[in-house]
C-alpha positions in Angstrom: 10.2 -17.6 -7.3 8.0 -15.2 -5.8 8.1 -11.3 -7.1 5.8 -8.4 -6.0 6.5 -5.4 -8.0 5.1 -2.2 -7.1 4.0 0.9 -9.0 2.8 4.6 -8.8 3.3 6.9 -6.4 5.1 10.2 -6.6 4.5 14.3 -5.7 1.1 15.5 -5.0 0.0 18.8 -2.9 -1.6 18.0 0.6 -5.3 17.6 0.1 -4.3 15.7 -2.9 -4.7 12.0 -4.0 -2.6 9.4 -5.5 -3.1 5.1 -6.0 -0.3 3.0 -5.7 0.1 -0.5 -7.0 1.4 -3.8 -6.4 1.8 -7.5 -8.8 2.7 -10.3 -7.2 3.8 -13.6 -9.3 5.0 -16.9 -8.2 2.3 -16.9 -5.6 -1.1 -18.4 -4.8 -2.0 -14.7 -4.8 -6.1 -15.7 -4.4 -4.8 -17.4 -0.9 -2.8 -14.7 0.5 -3.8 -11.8 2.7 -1.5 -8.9 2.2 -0.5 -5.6 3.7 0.7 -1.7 2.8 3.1 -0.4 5.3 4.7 2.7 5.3 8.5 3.9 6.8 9.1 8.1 7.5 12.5 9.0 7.5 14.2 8.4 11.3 11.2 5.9 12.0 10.1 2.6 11.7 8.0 0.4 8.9 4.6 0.8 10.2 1.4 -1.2 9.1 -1.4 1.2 7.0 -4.0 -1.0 5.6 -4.5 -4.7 5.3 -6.7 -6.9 3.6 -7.9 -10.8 4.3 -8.0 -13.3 1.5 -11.6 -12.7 1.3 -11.4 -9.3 0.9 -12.1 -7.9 4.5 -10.2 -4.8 4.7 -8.5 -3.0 8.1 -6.9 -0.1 8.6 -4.9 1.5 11.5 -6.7 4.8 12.7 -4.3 7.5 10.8 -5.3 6.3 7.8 -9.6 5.6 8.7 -11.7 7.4 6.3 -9.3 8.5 3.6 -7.3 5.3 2.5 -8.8 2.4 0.7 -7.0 -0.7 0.2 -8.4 -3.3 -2.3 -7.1 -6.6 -4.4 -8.1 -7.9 -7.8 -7.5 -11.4 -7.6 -7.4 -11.6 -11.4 -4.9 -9.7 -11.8 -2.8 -10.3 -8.8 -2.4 -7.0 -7.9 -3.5 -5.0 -4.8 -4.2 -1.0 -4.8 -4.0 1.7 -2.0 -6.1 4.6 -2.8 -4.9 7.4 -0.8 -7.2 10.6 -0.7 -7.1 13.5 1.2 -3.3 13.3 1.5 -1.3 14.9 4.3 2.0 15.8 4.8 2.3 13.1 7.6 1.4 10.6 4.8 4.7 11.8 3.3 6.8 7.6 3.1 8.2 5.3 1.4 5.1 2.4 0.9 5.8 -0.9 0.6 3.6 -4.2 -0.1 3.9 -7.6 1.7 2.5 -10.6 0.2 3.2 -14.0 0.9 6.2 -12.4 3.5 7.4 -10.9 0.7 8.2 -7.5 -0.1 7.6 -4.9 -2.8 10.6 -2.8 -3.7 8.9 0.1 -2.2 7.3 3.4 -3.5 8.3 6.6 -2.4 4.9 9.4 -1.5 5.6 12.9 -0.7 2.7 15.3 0.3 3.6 18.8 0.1 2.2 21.4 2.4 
């Protein structure tokens, strides 16, 4: 059975950074590319970051410059570094992997 279980996260002033986490098991993790996406309140899941199963990173253009998306294919897990918060940033987070979904984390930038 396949889990991903996500950590970190929380309250952090606008300028402000925070890294959030995710462990997937049950899973050829190594062979997998996987995704953060983010959902506001009143809007839709929307993709942040991404990265290939070699490593290759993308991310959409709100995010360029300040978030950094990265696996460890050791430890099955794959981090979002998020620097140079903004209250727009303000979501819950959640990871795919495999089609599969973290629980999700909330982030709240405060102004």
């Amino acid at each position: 059975q396949v889990q991903v279980v996500q950590s970190g996260g929380g309250l952090v002033q606008a300028g402000g950074s925070l890294t959030i986490s995710c462990v997937a098991s049950g899973i050829s993790f190594s062979s997998n590319p996987m995704g953060w996406y983010r959902q506001a309140p009143g809007k839709q899941r929307e993709l942040v970051a991404g990265i290939t199963r070699f490593g290759s990173p993308l991310y959409v253009d709100a995010v360029k410059g300040r978030f950094t998306i990265s696996r460890d294919n050791w430890k099955n897990t794959v981090y979002l570094q998020m620097d140079s918060l903004k209250p727009e940033d303000t979501a819950v987070y959640y990871c795919e992997v495999g089609d599969v979904w973290g629980q999700g984390t909330q982030v709240t930038v405060s102004s």
